[in-house]
N, C-alpha and C positions, 0 to 999 in steps of 0.2 A: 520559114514561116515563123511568125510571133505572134503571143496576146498578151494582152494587158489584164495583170491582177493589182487591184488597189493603185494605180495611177503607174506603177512600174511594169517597164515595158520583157518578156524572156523572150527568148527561143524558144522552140520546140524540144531542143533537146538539151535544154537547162530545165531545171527541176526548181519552182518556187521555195524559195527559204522559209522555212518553218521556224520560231522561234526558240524552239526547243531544241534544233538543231543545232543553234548557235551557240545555247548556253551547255546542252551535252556534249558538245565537239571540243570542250575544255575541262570533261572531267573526266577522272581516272577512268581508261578503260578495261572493265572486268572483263570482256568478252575475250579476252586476246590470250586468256589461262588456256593451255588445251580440257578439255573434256574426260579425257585420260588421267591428267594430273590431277583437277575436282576429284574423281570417282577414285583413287588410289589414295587422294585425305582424307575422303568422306569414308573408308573403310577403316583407316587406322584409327580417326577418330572417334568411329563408333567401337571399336575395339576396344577405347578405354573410355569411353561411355560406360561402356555393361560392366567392364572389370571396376572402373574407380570412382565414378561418377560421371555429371553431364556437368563440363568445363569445371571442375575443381580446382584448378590450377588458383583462380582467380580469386577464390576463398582464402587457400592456403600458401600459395605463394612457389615459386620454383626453386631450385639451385639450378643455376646455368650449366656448370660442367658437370651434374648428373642426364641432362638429356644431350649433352656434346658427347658423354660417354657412351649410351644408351645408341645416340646416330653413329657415333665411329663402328660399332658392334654390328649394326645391321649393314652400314655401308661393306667393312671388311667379310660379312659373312655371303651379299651378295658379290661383291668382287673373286671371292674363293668360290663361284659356281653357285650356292645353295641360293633360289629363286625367293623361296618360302618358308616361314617358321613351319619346322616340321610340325609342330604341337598346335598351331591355331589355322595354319592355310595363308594367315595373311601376308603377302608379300614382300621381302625385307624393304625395298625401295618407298612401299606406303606408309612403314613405320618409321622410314630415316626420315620422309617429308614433314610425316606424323611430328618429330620430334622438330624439325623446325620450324613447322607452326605454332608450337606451343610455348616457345622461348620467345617468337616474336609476339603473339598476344600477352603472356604474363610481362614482354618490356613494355608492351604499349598500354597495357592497364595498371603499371605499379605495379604488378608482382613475383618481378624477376629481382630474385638474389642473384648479382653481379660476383660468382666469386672465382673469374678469371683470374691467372697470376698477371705477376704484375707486368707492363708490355715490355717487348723486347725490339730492336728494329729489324726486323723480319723482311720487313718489303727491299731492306738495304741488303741482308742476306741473301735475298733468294735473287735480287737482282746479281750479285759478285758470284752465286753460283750457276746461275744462269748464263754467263760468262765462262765459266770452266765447262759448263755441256757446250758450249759452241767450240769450244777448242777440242773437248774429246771425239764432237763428230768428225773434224777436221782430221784430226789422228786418226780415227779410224772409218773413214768414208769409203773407202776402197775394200773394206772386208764385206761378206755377204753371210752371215751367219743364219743359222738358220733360227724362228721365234715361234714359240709353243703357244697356243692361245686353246681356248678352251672349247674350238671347232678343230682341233686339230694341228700341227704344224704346219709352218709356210716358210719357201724359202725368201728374203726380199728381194726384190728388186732393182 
């Protein structure tokens, strides 16, 4: 079955095109964040809300490897098991994001101090060693050792 809307003819189970369809179906889409990752920014960020102010950054400008330094500390401290800053509750993973939200606003407004050293070729590196992990599996593929993780030991398979 079909009708006609404005001289074009659908289906029943086509859905008239809306204009607005056409021109949002080419813009970034926010929806696609989880909900989980919003609410764990929306914590860190209130977190230095109340302690530093509301978006200060943008006043006074950042040092990039002070919050590279700041996300390595929470990254490493949730990797070692510890969930949560013992002293505030909030969760190390809301504060690692926390801190690369606010390296990417202070470069997208002008107020990131750029004070990475100078580059190295890294990508060339990790590709040549990336290359020695495939020879050491090969060496030792046949061993089954046993790996500790932080539910317990497992043997692999």
């Amino acid at each position: 079955m079909s009708y006609t809307v404005d001289g074009v003819d659908y289906r029943m189970d086509e859905k008239p095109s809306n204009p607005k369809d056409i021109i949002g179906s080419n813009k970034l889409p926010l929806s696609v964040v989880p909900t989980s990752t919003k609410a764990y920014l929306a914590l860190g960020h209130s977190e230095g809300h109340l302690k530093y102010g509301f978006i200060n950054w943008r006043e006074a400008g950042i040092r990039a490897r002070i919050y590279i330094d700041a996300l390595y500390r929470h990254i490493d401290k949730w990797m070692e098991g510890e969930e949560e800053d013992p002293e505030t509750g909030v969760p190390h993973l809301a504060n690692a994001i926390t801190c690369l939200s606010i390296i990417i606003d202070a470069k997208e407004s002008g107020q990131l101090i750029d004070d990475r050293p100078k580059s190295a070729p890294v990508a060339e590196l990790q590709e040549r060693l990336a290359q020695k992990l495939l020879h050491l599996k090969k060496l030792h593929g046949d061993k089954k050792p046993i790996d500790y993780f932080i539910t317990g030991p497992k043997e692999r398979e």
